[in-house]
Every structure is written in structure tokens, then in C-alpha cells.
C-alpha positions in Angstrom: -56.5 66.6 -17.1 -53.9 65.3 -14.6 -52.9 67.7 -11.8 -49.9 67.1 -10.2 -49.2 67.0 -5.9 -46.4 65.9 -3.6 -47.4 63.6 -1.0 -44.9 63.3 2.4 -42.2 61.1 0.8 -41.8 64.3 -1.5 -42.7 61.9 -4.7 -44.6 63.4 -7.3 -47.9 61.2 -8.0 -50.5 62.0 -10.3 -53.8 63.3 -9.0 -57.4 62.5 -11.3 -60.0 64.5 -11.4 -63.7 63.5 -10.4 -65.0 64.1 -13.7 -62.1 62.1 -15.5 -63.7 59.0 -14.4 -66.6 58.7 -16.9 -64.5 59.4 -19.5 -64.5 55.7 -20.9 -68.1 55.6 -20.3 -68.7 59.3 -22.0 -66.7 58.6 -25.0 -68.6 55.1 -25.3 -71.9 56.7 -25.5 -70.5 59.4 -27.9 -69.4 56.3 -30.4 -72.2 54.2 -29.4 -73.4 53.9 -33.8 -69.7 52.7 -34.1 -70.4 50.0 -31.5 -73.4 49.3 -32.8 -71.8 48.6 -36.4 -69.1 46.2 -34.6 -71.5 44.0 -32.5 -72.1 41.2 -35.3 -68.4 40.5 -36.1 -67.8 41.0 -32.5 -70.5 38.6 -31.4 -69.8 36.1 -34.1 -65.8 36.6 -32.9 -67.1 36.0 -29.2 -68.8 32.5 -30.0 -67.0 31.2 -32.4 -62.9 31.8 -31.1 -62.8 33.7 -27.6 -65.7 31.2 -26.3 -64.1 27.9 -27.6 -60.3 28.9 -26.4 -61.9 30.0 -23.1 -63.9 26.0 -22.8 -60.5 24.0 -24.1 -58.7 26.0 -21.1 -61.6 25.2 -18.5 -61.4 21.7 -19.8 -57.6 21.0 -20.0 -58.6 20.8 -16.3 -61.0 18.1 -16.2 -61.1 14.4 -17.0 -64.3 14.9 -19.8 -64.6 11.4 -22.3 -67.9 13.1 -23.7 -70.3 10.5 -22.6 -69.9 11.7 -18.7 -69.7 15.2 -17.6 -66.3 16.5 -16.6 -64.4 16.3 -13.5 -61.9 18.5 -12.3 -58.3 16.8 -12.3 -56.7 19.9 -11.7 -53.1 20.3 -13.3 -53.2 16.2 -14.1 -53.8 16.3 -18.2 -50.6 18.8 -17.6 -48.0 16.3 -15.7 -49.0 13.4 -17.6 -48.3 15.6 -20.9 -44.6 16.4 -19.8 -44.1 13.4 -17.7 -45.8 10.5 -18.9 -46.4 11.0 -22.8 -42.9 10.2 -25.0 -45.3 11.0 -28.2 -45.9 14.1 -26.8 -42.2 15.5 -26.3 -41.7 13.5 -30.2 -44.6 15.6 -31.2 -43.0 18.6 -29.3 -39.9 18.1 -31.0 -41.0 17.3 -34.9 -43.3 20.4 -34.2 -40.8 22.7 -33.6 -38.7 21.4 -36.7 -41.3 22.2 -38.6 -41.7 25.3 -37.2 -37.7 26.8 -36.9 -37.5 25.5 -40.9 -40.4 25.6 -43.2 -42.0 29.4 -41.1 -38.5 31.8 -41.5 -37.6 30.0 -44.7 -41.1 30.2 -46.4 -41.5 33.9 -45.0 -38.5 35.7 -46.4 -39.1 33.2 -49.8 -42.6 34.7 -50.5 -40.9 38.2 -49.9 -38.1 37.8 -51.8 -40.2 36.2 -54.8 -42.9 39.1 -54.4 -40.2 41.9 -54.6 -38.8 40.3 -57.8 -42.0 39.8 -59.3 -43.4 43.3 -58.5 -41.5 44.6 -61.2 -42.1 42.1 -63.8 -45.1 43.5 -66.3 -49.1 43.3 -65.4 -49.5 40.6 -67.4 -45.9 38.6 -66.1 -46.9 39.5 -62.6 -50.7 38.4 -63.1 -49.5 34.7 -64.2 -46.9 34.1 -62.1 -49.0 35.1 -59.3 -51.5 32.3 -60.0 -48.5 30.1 -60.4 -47.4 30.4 -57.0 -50.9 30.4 -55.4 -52.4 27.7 -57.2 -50.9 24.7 -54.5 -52.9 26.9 -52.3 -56.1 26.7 -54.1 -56.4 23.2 -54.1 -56.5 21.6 -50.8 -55.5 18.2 -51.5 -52.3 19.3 -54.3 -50.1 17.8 -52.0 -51.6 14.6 -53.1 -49.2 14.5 -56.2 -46.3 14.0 -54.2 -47.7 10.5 -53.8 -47.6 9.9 -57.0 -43.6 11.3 -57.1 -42.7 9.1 -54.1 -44.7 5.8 -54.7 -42.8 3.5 -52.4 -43.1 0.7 -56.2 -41.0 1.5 -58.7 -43.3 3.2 -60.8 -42.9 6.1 -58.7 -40.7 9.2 -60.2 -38.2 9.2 -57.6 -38.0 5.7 -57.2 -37.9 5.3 -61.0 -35.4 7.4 -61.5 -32.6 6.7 -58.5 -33.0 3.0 -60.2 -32.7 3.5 -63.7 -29.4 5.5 -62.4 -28.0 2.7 -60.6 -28.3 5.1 -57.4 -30.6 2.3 -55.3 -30.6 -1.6 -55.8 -34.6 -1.4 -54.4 -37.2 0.5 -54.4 -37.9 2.7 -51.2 -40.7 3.2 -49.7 -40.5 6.9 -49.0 -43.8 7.5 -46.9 -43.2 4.0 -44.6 -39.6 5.0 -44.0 -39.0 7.0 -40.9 -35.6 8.2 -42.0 -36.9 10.1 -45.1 -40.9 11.0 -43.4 -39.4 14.4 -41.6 -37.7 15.9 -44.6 -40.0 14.9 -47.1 -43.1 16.6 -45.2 -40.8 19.2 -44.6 -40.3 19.5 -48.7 -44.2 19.9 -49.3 -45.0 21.6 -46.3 -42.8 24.2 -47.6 -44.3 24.1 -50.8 -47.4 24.5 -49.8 -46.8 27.2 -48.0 -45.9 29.9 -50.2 -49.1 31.0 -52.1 -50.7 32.7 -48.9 -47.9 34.3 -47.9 -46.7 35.3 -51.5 -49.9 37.2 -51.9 -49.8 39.2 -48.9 -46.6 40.5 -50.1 -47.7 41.4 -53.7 -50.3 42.7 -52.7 -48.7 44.8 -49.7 -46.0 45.6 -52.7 -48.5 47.1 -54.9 -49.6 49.6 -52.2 -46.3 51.2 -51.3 -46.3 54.7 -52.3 -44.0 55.6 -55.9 -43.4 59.1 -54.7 -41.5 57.5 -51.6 -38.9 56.1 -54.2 -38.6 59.6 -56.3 -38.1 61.3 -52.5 -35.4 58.6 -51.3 -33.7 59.0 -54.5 -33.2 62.7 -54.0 -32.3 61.9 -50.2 -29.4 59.7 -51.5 -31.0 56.4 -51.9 -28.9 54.6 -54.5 -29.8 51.2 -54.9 -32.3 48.8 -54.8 -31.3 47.0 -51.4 -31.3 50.7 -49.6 -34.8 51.3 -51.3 -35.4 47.7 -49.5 -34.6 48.2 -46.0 -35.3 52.6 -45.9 -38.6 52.7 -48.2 -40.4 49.3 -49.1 -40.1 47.5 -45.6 -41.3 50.4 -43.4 -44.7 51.1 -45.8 -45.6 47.3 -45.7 -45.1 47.3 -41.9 -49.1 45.8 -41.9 -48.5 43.3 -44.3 -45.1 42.0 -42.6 -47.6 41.2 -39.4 -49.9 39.7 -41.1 -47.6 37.5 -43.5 -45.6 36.1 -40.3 -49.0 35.7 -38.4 -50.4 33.4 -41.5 -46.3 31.5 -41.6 -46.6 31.1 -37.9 -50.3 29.3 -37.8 -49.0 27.4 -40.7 -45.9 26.0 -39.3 -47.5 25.3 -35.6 -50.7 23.4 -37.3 -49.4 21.4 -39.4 -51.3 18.0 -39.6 -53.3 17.2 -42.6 -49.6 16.5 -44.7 -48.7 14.5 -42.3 -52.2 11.9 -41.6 -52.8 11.8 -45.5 -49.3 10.9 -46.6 -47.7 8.8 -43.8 -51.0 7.6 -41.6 -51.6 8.3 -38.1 -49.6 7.2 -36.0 -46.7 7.7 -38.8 -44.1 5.1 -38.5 -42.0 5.2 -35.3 -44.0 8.1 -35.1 -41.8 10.4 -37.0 -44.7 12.3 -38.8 -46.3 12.5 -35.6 -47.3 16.8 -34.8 -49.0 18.3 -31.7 -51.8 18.7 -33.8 -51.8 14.9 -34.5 -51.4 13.9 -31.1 -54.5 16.3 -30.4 -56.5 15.0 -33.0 -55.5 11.3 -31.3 -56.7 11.9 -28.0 -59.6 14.4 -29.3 -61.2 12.5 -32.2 -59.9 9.0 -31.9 -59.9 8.7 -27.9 -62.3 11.0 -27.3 -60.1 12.2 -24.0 -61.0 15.8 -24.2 -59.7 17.3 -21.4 -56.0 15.4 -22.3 -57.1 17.1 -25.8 -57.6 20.4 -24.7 -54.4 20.1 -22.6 -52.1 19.7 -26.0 -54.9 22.4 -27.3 -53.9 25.2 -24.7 -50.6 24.3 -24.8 -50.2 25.3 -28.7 -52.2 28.1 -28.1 -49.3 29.7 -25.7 -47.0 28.4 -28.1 -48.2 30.3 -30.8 -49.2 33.4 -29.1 -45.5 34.1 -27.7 -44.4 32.8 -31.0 -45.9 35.6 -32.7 -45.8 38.2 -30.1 -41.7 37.3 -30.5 -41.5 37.6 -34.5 -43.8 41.0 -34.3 -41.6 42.6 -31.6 -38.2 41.4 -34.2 -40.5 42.8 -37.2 -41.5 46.2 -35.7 -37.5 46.9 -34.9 -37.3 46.1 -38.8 -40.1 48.1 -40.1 -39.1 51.4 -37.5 
């Protein structure tokens, strides 16, 4: 309880009393099974993500090549980043692309595909579900996308722009730092609607019917009213989560990237943060410069998603 006094500048400040104190510590003891319950994810949490985050921050620090313990270098990994490194600000910049196109367009996609499948039959709805998660399900689907854009002319696209008079040679899509960006932008995008798709079906399947009969007699007319009053407000969790998953997608994207165009891509157009990082962390072995580009994604993605929650809780309110 908070009693209230006026101190000489006549401004009222709040006054605690003793007992208020160990109140943290009282209601801890009084949920002490509940803490109990949560120490093995909590531990397993501590070790396994708040530990390693807290070491690649440390390290960022230090000059560390694994073979010698590291040194502190202070901010050094951090001016030679910005300053020194062009493939950094290229990685920067082909990061972000990825980022600004394939995470807002593949978001409001899976949405937009979930809300018109949710009405489709059990049977409709259960198929096409597996249709759009299966490039999920397999790891390496993107693999067939070779096979489309062979850089011979026995590739589909190739194959077909000749026997159309469109090209007088083949192209060798993958090699080709003009078509690299958009392409990996193509299958990124591809790939990235079955996790997000799912969220929303599922999140779709939990709204409340009896919110629909009760808008309707509240003057809800249409479907998009039913949209932006009913639907988006009662999948307010799943909205989080779906742009959480888009946002770890967009800012992470590597594998596409070192499978289909090599690393270092070609004028280093495929090149991502999370390349470069794997450069210097796996290749180099320079893990404090490693840990540097780690940390710095790390903020990036934080305020990233602390930005698109703040934009979807205005929606969802």
C-alpha cells in the first residue's frame, strides 16, 4: 500500500511501507512449486541462448583466433566493421533487401492465404495446408531451383527463353551477379511461407465463432469489417509470433545463398551478414571479428521486432 506525503517543494511523492519490501521475495516463496516446475527450461534457456549471446558480446571485444586466448581490442572488431570492411556494408545492404522485401511481403501472404483457406472444407483446408508447408519440410527443396536455372541449356528457364527466341545464349543464372539478388529473393520468398502459413491457420482456427454472430448483431457487415474488428484482435498472439518467425527468417538468411551461388557469391552479390559471419567465424576462424557481425544482427533484429510488435499491437487494439 502506497501512502502519500508532501515534501518542502510541495510535490507529492510516494511513500513505501517497510513491510512492502519483501513483497518480491514473499510472493517468490509463496510460488516457489511454480519455480521449481520452470528451472529446466529455464536452465536449458540459460546455457544454451542467454549464455552464448552474452560470450559473442564479451568477445566482439577481443582479438580471439581460437588457438590463443583472447585479447581485449576494445571497440576495434567495431571500426574495422564500419570503416574498413566494403563486404560488410555489401552484406549490410543485400541484408536489408532481403529483409524490407521477402519479411512484409511473406507476412501479409501467409495471412491473406490462411484467411482464404480457413473457409475452404476440412478436407480442402487439410491438403492445401500440406501444400504450402511442404517447401518447409524439406530442408534442401530449394535445391530444385537448380535444376530450373541450370546456367546449360537444359535448364527450364534457359530452355525455354531459347526455344522462344527470347536469348541468343544460355545464362548462367547462379554465376551472374545481375540476376543472383532477385533470384534468391524468388526462393527465399518461397520458402518462407509454410511456417508462417501455419501459424495463421492455426491462430484462425482458434478465433471464437460467437465473436462473428455478436459483430453481426453490432453492425458488422462484411467480411473485411469482420477482418480488422473481430479476426485481427483474437489472433493478436499469433500476429507476434508469425512476424517474430518472418523477422528471424529474413535477417538469417544464408544457406540459399552458399548452396546456390558459393561463398563468396560473384562480386559478392549473394553475399548476407550471416555469410560474412560464417566467413570470418568458420572459414577464418576470427571470432571476435565474428562475434562483432554476430552482436550486430542481434541489435538488428531485436529493434526490428520490437518495431513490427509495437506497429502490430496498434493493429490488434
Amino acid at each position: 500500500m502506497k501512502i502519500h506525503t508532501k515534501d518542502a517543494g510541495n510535490a507529492v511523492v510516494p511513500k513505501i511501507q517497510p513491510q512492502q519490501k519483501h513483497g518480491l521475495w514473499e510472493n517468490m516463496k509463496c510460488s516457489r512449486a511454480c519455480y521449481v516446475m520452470m528451472a529446466p527450461y529455464f536452465i536449458l534457456f540459460f546455457l544454451f541462448t542467454v549464455l552464448p549471446v552474452a560470450a559473442s558480446m564479451v568477445l566482439s571485444l577481443c582479438y580471439f583466433n581460437v588457438l590463443q586466448p583472447p585479447s581485449f581490442v576494445g571497440l576495434r572488431n567495431y571500426t574495422q566493421l564500419f570503416l574498413e570492411d566494403n563486404i560488410f556494408t555489401i552484406a549490410v545492404k543485400n541484408t536489408l533487401l532481403f529483409a524490407i522485401i521477402t519479411g512484409p511481403v511473406s507476412y501479409f501472404a501467409c495471412f491473406f492465404f490462411a484467411w482464404i483457406i480457413n473457409d475452404f472444407g476440412p478436407k480442402l483446408r487439410s491438403f492445401l495446408t500440406v501444400v504450402f508447408y511442404a517447401p518447409s519440410l524439406c530442408g534442401n527443396a530449394y535445391f530444385v531451383w537448380l535444376l530450373i536455372f541450370s546456367g546449360d541449356r537444359y535448364g527450364y528457364a534457359n530452355s525455354l527463353l531459347l526455344h522462344l527466341g527470347l536469348i541468343t545464349s544460355e545464362i548462367n543464372w547462379f554465376k551472374d551477379s545481375q540476376y543472383i539478388m532477385p533470384l534468391l529473393i524468388i526462393i527465399q520468398l518461397w520458402l518462407s511461407l509454410g511456417t508462417g502459413f501455419l501459424v495463421f491457420i492455426a491462430g484462425l482456427q482458434t478465433v471464437d465463432k460467437t465473436l462473428y454472430e455478436a459483430g453481426a448483431i453490432d453492425g458488422i457487415r462484411n467480411r473485411w469489417q469482420e477482418l480488422w474488428h473481430i479476426t485481427l484482435p483474437a489472433m493478436k498472439p499469433q500476429l507476434l509470433l508469425g512476424a517474430v518467425l518472418q523477422i528471424t527468417q529474413s535477417f538469417a538468411v544464408s544457406d540459399i545463398s552458399i548452396n546456390l551461388c558459393g561463398n563468396p557469391s560473384v562480386n559478392y552479390a549473394g553475399a548476407t551478414m550471416v555469410t560474412h559471419l560464417i566467413d570470418y567465424g568458420s572459414i577464418r576462424f576470427e571470432m571476435g571479428y565474428a562475434s562483432a557481425i554476430a552482436t550486430l544482427l542481434f541489435l538488428i533484429m531485436v529493434l526490428s521486432n520490437k518495431l513490427v510488435n509495437r506497429l502490430l499491437r496498434r493493429v490488434a487494439d
